[in-house]
C-alpha positions in Angstrom: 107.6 100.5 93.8 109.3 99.4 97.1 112.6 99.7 94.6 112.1 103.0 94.1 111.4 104.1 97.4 114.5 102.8 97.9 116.4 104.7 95.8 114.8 107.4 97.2 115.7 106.4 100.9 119.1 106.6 100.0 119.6 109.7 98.1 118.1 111.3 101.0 120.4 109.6 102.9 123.5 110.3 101.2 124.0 114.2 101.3 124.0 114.3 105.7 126.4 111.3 105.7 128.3 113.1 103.4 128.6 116.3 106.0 128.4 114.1 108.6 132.0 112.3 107.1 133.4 115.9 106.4 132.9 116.8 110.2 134.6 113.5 111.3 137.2 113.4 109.2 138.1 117.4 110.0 137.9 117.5 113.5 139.7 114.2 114.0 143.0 115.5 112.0 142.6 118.3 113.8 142.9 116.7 117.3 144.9 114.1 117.0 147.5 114.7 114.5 147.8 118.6 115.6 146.1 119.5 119.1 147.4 116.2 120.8 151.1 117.0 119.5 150.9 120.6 120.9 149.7 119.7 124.1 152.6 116.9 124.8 155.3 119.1 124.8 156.0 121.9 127.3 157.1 124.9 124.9 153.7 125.0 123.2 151.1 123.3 125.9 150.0 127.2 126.4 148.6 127.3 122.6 148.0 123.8 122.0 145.1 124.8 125.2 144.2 127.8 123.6 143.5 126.1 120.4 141.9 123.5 122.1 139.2 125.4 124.0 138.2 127.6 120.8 138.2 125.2 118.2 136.1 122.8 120.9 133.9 125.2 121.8 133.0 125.9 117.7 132.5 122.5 117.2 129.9 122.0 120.3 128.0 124.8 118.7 128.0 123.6 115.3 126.8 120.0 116.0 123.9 121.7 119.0 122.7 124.2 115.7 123.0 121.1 113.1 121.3 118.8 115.8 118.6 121.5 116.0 118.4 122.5 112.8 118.0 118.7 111.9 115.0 117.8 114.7 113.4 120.7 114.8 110.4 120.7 112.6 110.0 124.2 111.0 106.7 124.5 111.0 103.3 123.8 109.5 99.6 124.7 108.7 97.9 124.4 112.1 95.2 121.5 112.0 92.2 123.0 112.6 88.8 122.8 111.3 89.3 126.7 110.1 92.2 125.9 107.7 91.1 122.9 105.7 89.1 123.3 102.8 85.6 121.8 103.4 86.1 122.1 107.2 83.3 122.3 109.3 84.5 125.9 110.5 83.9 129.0 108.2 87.3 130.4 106.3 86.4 133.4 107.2 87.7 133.0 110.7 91.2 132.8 109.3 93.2 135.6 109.5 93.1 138.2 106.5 96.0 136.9 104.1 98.3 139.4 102.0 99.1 136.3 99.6 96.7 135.3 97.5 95.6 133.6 94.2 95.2 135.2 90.7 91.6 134.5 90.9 91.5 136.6 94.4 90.5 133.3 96.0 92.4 132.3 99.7 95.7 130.2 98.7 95.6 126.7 99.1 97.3 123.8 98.7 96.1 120.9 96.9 98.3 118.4 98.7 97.3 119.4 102.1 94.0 120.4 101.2 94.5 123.0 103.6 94.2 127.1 103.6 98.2 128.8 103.2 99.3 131.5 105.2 101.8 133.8 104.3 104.9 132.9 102.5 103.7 129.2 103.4 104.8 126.8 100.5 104.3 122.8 100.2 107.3 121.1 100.1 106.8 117.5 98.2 110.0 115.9 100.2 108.5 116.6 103.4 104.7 116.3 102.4 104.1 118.9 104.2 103.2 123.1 104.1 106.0 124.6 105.8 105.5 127.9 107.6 107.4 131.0 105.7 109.8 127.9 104.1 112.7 129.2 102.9 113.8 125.9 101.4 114.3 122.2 101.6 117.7 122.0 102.9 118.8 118.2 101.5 122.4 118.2 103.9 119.8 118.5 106.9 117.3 116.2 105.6 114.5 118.8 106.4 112.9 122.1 105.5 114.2 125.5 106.2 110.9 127.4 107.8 110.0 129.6 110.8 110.8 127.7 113.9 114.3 126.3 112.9 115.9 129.0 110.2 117.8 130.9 113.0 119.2 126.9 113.9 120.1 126.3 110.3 121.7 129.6 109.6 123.5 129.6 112.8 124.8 126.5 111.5 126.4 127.7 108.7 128.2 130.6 110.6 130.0 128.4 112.9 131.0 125.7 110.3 132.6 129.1 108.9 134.0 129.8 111.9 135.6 126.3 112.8 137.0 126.1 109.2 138.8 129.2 109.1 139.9 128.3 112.9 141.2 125.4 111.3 142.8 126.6 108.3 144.7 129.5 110.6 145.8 126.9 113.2 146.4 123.3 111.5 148.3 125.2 108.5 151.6 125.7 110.7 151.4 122.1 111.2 151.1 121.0 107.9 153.9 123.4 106.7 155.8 122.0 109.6 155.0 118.0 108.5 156.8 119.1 105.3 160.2 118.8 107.1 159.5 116.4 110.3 159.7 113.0 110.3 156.4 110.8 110.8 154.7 108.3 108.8 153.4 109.3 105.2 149.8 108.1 106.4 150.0 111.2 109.1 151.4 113.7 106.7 148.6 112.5 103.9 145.6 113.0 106.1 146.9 116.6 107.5 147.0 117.8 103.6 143.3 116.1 103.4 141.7 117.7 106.4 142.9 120.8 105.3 142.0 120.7 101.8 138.4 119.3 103.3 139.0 122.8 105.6 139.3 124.8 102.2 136.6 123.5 100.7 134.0 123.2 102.6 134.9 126.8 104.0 134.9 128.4 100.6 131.5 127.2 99.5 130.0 127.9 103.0 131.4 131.7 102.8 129.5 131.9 99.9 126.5 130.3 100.6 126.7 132.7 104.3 126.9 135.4 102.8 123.6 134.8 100.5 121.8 133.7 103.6 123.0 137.2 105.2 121.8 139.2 101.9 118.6 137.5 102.1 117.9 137.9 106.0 118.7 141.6 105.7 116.5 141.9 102.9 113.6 140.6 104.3 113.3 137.9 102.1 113.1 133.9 101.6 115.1 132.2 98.9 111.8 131.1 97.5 110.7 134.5 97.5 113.9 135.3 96.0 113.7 133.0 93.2 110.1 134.1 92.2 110.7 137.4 91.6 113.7 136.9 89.5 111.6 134.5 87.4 108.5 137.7 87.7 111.2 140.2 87.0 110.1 142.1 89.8 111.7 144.5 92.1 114.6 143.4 94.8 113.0 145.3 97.5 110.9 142.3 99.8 107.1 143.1 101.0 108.2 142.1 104.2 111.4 144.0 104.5 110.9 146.1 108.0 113.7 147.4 108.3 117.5 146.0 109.4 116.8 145.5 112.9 113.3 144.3 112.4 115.0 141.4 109.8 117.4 140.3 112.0 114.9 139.8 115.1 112.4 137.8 112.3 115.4 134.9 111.9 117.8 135.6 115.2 115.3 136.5 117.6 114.3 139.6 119.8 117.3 139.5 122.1 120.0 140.5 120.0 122.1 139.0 123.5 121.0 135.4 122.3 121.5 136.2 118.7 124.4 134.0 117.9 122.9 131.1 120.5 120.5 128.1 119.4 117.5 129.6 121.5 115.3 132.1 121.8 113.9 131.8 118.3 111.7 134.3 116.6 108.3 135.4 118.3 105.2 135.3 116.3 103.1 132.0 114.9 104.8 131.6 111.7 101.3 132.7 109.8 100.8 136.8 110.0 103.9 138.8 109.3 104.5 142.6 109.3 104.8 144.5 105.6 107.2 147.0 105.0 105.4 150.7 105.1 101.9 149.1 105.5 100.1 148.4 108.9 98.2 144.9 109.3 94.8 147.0 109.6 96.1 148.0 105.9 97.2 144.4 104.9 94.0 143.2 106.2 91.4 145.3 104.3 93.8 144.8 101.0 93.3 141.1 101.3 89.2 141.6 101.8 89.2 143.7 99.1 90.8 140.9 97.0 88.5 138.3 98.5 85.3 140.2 97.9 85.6 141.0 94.4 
C-alpha cells in the first residue's frame, strides 16, 4: 500500500516539474545567451531593453497566474448541516437545483456524502466536489473550478504570449549563432530553448483556443464531454450570452480582465440559464423533486 501511494506521489509529481523545467530552461536561454548579449553592446542596448521589459513583464504574469492557479482552491460544497445527506438541517433549505438525477431525486455524491449544486462534479484526485469543475488540470496539480478558472486560463494566454515573444525575438539570434563564433554548448541550447518555444507554444495555441470556444459557449469541458457522449445539442444551458460568458470566467470588470484578480462574483452553486429566469429554473427543479 505505502508502495503504491508512492507511485502515485510521484506521477502527480512529475507533470508540474515537467512545466516547471520547460519554464527554466526557456527563460534562462532566453536571458542569458540572448538578452544579456544585446544589452552589452551599444548598437542594440535600445532593443535588447525593449525585449527585456516585455518578455519580463510576460513571465511575472505567467508564474503570479500559475502560482494562483496552483494555490488557489477552486471551490467546494459548503460544509453545512443543509448539504449533507442525513444532516440535521432539512434539504429543503438548499437552493432549488436545475441538475438533477434520473430518478428526480437532489444530486449527490456518494464520496462526499454531500448534496451537488450545479455543474458540481467529484473529482477522485482531489477527493473533493469541486464547484462548476471544469477539470482536473494534472500540470497544476489541482482542479479547474469556480474560484481559480480565470487564474488557470489566464495562464495559458500568457505562456502563449511569452512563447511567441520568444520565438519572434530569440530566432534572429539563433539564425545569427549559425555564423558567429561561440562554444557549441551556447549554440545547442539556443536551438533547444527554441524548439522548447515551438512546442510548447503550438500545443498551448491549441489547447487556448478550446478554452476560448468553451468560455464563449457557456460551457465546461465536462459539460462538453457529456453531451458529445449524450449526442446532444452544442448550445450550453448556461450560455447567457457573449458578454455574460466572459464576466462568468474573467470577471465583471472587463478593465481587470486580463489581470489575476477580481474573479467572478457569485458562490459557485446557483448560476443563470440561458432564456430562463431562476424563478423559472426554480419551479422546474420542484417540479422534478415533487413527482
Amino acid at each position: 500500500m505505502a508502495s503504491a501511494d508512492t507511485n502515485v506521489a510521484i506521477a502527480n509529481v512529475l507533470p508540474p516539474l515537467f512545466v516547471h523545467g520547460n519554464i527554466v530552461t526557456i527563460w534562462s536561454v532566453y536571458v542569458f545567451l540572448h538578452l544579456i548579449p544585446l544589452l552589452q553592446f551599444e548598437d542594440t542596448l535600445h532593443k535588447g531593453i525593449q525585449q527585456t521589459v516585455i518578455s519580463q513583464f510576460l513571465v511575472a504574469m505567467l508564474l503570479i497566474c500559475l502560482l494562483r492557479a496552483i494555490l488557489t482552491s477552486p471551490g467546494t460544497t459548503p460544509d453545512t448541516p443543509e448539504w449533507r445527506m442525513g444532516g440535521t438541517s432539512d434539504s429543503t433549505n438548499l437552493p432549488l437545483t436545475r441538475e438533477v438525477k434520473l430518478s428526480g431525486e437532489r444530486r449527490h455524491c456518494k464520496w462526499c456524502l454531500k448534496y451537488k449544486p450545479d455543474r458540481c462534479h467529484h473529482c477522485r484526485l482531489c477527493k473533493s466536489c469541486v464547484l462548476r469543475m471544469d477539470h482536473h488540470c494534472p500540470w497544476i496539480m489541482n482542479c479547474v473550478g469556480w474560484r481559480n478558472h480565470k487564474f488557470f486560463f489566464l495562464l495559458v494566454v500568457y505562456a502563449v504570449l511569452t512563447c511567441a515573444f520568444v520565438f519572434a525575438t530569440e530566432f534572429e539570434t539563433v539564425q545569427a549563432s549559425m555564423d558567429r563564433d561561440m562554444p557549441n554548448s551556447h549554440r545547442f541550447l539556443l536551438v533547444l530553448g527554441l524548439t522548447l518555444c515551438v512546442i510548447m507554444g503550438t500545443l498551448l495555441i491549441l489547447f487556448l483556443i478550446f478554452h476560448t470556444w468553451l468560455m464563449l459557449n457557456g460551457m465546461t469541458t465536462i459539460e462538453h464531454c457529456e453531451r458529445r457522449q449524450v449526442d446532444s445539442p452544442e448550445e450550453s444551458n448556461y450560455d447567457v450570452g457573449l458578454l455574460g460568458n466572459l464576466k462568468q470566467v474573467l470577471g465583471p470588470r472587463p478593465l481587470f480582465w486580463f489581470l489575476p484578480f477580481d474573479p467572478p462574483e457569485g458562490d459557485g452553486i446557483t448560476y443563470k440559464v440561458r432564456g430562463k429566469s431562476l424563478a423559472n429554473i426554480g419551479a422546474t427543479a420542484a417540479q422534478l423533486h415533487s413527482s
